[in-house]
C-alpha positions in Angstrom: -13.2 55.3 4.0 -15.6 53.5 6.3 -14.4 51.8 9.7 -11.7 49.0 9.1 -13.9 45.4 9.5 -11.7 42.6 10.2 -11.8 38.9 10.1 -12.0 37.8 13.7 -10.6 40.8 16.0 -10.4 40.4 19.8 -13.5 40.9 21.8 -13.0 41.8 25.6 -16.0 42.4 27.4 -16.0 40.8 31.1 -13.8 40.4 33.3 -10.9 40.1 31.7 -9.1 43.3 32.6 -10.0 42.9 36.5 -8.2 39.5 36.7 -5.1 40.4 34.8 -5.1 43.6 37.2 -5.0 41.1 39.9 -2.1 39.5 38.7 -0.5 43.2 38.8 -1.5 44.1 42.0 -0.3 40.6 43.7 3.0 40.8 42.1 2.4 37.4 40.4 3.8 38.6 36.8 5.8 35.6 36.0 4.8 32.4 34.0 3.3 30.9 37.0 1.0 32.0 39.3 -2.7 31.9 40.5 -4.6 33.1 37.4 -2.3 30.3 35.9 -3.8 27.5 38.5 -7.2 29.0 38.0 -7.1 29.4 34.0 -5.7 25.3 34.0 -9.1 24.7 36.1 -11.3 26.4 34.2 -10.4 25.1 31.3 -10.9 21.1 32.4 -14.4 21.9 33.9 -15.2 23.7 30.5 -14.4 21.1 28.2 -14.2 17.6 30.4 -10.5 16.6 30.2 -8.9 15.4 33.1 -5.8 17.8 33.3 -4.9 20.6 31.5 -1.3 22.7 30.8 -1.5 26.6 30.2 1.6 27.3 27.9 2.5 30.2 25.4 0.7 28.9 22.2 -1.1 26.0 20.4 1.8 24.9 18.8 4.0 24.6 21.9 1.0 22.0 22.7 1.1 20.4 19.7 5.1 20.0 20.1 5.0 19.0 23.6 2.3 16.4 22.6 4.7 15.3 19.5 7.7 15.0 21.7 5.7 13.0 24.5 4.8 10.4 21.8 8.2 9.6 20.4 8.6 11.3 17.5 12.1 10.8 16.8 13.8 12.0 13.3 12.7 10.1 10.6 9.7 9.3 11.7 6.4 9.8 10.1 3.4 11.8 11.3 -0.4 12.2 9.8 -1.9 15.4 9.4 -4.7 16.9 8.1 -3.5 18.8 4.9 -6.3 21.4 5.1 -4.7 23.7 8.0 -2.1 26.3 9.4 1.2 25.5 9.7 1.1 25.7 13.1 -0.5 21.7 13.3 2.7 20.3 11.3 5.4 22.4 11.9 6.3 20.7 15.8 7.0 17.4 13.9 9.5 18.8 11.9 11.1 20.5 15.5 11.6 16.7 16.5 12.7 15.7 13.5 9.4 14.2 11.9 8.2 13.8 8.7 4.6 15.2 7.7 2.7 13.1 6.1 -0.9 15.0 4.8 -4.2 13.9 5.1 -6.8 15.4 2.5 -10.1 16.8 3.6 -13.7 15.1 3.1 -16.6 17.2 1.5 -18.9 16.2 4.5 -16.7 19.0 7.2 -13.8 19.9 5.3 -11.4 17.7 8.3 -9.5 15.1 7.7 -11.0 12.2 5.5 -11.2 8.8 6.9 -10.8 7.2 3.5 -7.4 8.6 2.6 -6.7 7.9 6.4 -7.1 4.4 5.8 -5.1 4.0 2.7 -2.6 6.0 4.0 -2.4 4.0 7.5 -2.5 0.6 4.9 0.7 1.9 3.0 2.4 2.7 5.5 2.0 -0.9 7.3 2.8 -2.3 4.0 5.8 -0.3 4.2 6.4 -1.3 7.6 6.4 2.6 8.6 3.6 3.4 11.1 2.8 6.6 12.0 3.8 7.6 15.2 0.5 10.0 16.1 -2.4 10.8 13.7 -2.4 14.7 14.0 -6.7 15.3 13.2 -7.2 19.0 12.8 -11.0 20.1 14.1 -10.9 23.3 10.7 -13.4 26.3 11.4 -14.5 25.2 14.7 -15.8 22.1 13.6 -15.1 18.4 15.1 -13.9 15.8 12.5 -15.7 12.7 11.9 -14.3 11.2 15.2 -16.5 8.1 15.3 -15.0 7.1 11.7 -10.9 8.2 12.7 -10.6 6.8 16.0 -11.2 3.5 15.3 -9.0 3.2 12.0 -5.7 4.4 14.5 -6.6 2.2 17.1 -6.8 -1.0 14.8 -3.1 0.5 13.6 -2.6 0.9 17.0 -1.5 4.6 16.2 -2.2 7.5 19.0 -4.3 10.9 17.7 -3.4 14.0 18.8 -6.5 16.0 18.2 -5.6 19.9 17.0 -8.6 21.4 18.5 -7.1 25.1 18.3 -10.1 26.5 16.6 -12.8 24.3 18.3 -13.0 25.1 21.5 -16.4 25.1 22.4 -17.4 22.6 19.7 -18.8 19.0 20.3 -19.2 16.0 18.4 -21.8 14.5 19.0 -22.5 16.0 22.3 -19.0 15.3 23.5 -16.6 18.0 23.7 -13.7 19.0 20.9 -10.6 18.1 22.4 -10.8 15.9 24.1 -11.0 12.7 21.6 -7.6 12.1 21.4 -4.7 11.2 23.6 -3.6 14.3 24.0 -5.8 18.0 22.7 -4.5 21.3 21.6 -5.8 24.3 21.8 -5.2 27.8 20.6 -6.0 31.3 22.1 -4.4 33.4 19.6 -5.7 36.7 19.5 -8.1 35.7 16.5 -9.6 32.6 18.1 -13.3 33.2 19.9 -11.2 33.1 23.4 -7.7 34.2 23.4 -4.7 35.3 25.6 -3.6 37.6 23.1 -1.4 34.4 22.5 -1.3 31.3 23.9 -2.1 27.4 24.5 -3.5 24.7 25.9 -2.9 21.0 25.9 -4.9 18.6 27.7 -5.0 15.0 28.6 -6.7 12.6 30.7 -3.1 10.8 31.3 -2.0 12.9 34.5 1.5 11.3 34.6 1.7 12.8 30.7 0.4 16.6 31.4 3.2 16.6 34.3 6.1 15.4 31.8 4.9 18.1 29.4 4.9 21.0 32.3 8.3 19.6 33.5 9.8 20.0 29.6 7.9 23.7 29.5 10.0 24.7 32.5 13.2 24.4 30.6 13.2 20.6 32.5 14.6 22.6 35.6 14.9 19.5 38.2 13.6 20.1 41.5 16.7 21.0 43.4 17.6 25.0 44.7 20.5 25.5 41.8 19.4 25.1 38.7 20.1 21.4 37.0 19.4 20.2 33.7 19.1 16.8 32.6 16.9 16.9 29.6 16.1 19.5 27.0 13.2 21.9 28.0 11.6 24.6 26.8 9.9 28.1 27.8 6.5 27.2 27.1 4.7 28.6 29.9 1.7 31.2 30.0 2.0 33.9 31.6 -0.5 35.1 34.8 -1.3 37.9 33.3 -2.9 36.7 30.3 -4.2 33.5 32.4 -6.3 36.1 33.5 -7.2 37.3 30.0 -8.3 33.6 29.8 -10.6 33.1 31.9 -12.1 36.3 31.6 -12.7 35.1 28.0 -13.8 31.8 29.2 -16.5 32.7 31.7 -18.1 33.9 27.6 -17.2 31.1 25.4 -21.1 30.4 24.9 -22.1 33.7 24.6 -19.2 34.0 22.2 -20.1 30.6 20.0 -23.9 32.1 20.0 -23.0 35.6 18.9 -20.3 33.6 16.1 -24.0 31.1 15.4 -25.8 34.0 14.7 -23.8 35.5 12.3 -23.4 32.5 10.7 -27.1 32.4 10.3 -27.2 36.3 9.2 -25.4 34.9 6.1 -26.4 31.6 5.4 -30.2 33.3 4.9 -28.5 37.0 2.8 -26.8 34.5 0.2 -29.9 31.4 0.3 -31.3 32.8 -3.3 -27.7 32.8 -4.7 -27.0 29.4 -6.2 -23.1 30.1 -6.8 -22.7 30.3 -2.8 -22.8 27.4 -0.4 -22.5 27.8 3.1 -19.9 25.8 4.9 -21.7 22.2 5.9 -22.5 21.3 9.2 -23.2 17.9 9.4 -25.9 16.5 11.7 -23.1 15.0 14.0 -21.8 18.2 14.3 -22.0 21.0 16.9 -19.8 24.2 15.7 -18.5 27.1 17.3 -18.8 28.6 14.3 -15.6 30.1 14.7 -14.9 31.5 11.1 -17.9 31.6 9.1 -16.7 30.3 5.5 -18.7 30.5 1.7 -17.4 28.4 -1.3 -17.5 29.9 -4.7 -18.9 27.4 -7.2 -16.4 26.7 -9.7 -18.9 27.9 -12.3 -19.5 31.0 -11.2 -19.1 34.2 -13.4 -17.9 35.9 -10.3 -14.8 34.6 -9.1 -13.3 34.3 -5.5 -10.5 36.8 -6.2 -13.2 39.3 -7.5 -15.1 38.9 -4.0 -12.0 39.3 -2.0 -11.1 42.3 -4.0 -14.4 44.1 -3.5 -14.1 43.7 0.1 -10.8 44.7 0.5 -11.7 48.2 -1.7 -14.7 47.9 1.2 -12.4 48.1 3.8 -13.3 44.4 4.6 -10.6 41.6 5.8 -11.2 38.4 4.5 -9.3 35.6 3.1 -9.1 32.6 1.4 -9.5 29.2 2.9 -6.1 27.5 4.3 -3.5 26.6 1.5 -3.3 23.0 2.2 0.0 22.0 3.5 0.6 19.5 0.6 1.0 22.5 -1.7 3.1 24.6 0.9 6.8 24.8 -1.0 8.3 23.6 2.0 6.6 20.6 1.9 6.8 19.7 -1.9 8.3 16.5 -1.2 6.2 15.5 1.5 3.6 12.7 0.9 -0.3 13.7 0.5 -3.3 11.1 0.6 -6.4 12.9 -1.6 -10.1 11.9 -0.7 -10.7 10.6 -3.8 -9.0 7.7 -5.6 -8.6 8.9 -8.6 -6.2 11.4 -7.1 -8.5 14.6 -6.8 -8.1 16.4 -4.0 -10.7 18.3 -1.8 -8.4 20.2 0.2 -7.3 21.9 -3.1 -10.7 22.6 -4.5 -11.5 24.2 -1.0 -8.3 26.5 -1.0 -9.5 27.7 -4.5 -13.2 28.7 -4.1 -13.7 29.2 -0.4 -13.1 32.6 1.2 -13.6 33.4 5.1 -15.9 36.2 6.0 -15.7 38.7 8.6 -17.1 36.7 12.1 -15.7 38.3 15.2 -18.1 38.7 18.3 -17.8 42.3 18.4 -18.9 42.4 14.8 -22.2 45.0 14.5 -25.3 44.5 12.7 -24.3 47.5 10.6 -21.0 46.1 9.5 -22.0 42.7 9.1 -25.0 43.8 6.3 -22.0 46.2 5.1 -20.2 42.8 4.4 -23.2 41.2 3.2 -24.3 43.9 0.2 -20.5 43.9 -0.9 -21.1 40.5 -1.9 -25.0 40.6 -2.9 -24.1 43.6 -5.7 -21.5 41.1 -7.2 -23.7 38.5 -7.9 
């Protein structure tokens, strides 16, 4: 059987060995160290936030972020329905209650109509949302200039999940750093990762310091160890700081090499009509994390078919998020569709749209393997 080809697979190619050997060499294996202090820096030049937190996942950003805006239980929290559990879960940790967001044809994140109905009801209701969590899906920024100002007539904070975006602008302005606080992932299937780990960033100083103070298991600053609040061990290690900014000094590189095959595809499945691309708005400036195709509903061949003649390829690919809406452990949560006659684009996404092999280290030869899988179908 031909070489495995799969979805978005690690790709280390600078310098990313020699600065995690320096965190061996120095001795500095802990949570903390100078790779740390660098990978924080790097990461605020990069993508314009004023300070940054290294910690050991996206989602211990997003829950740091949750817990620094007062999510207490009870309380309710917007969210994108069209992404991984990893952007709703930390409101549950503090006791939240998820309320989804659908998706809007335009970029597939979060819709700014259903936003608004759902940010009316709940002041009708007398229940406003403690954070708006907007989820940037694929690598590509939601329609910021249309979100932001429905929370701040609410007067509702966002938390921007930007853990597949880095790299991406909206309208020339970084993804991340829209809200009051941004997450970021660097799993090992994101275009940079740590192997695993986070970062949340903020241009509130005072906030990024409360956040590294509840990472540190809230140790207080005294030579015996004292605890006066709940904390957390949330911090990145040094040695995979270094991973990160090994994959860092790439990120363009990386989102050029992700554009490209982007491109390769868009042009092998043009004469197709049952394919379309996934859009990219003119506001938009991708980083083309996960290139993604949606099946028209229409089509003789359907998305199962295409995922099974990859997979008997030796190809990994996968469907498009299951919206969290339809996840069974949030079957009772509330969900706010696009459309007002209660159809849902979020669903239709999950049902048609499959995500195709995209990682940098992806060769011509194995991308046109993937490509001629799906050609002979159609």
């Amino acid at each position: 059987m031909d070489k495995r080809i799969y979805l978005s697979a690690p790709d280390i190619t600078g310098n990313e060995i020699k600065y995690a050997m320096d965190a061996f060499q120095s001795n500095w294996i802990a949570p903390l160290g100078p790779n740390v202090d660098a990978f924080e820096k790097m990461f605020i030049e990069r993508v314009g936030a004023k300070s940054a937190l290294a910690l050991s996942s996206g989602t211990a950003a997003i829950h740091l972020a949750v817990k620094y805006l007062g999510v207490n239980p009870g309380d309710e929290v917007f969210c994108s329905a069209l992404t991984f559990a990893g952007s709703c879960f930390p409101i549950c940790y503090e006791g939240g209650q998820p309320v989804f967001i659908d998706s809007e044809p335009d970029s597939w994140n979060m819709s700014p109509s259903a936003l608004e109905r759902a940010l009316d009801d709940s002041k009708k209701r007398n229940k406003l949302p403690k954070a708006v969590v907007v989820v940037n899906v694929y690598g590509q920024s939601a329609d910021m200039d249309a979100i932001l100002p429905l929370c701040e007539d609410y007067g509702v904070p966002v938390l921007e999940d930007a853990a597949e975006s880095l790299g991406a602008c909206y309208k020339g302005r970084n993804s991340g750093t829209f809200g009051y606080f941004g997450a970021f992932s660097f799993n090992g299937n994101k275009i940079v990762t740590t192997s695993g780990g986070g970062m949340l960033v903020s241009d509130d100083a005072e906030a990024i310091e409360k956040c590294r103070f509840w990472s540190t298991q809230s140790r207080e600053k005294v030579l015996h160890y004292e605890h006066v609040e709940i904390g957390y061990n949330y911090r990145l290690s040094n040695i995979l700081a270094g991973v990160g900014m090994g994959q860092l000094e790439q990120l363009d590189q990386k989102i050029e090499k992700r554009k490209s095959i982007f491109a390769k595809y868009k042009e092998a499945f043009s004469a197709i009509e049952e394919i379309e691309m996934f859009p990219i708005p003119s506001w938009s400036q991708p980083n083309y994390w996960l290139s993604v195709i949606l099946i028209n509903e229409k089509s003789r061949v359907s998305p199962q078919k295409v995922l099974d003649a990859l997979a008997q390829n030796n190809i990994e690919a996968r469907p498009v998020w299951k919206p969290m809406h339809l996840q069974p452990v949030f079957a009772k949560n509330a969900f706010f569709p696009h459309f007002q006659d209660g159809e849902s684009v979020s669903e239709h996404l999950y049902h048609w749209g499959i995500c195709l092999p995209s990682g940098t280290g992806l060769t011509d030869a194995e991308l046109d393997r993937v490509i001629e899988t799906i050609k002979k179908l159609f």
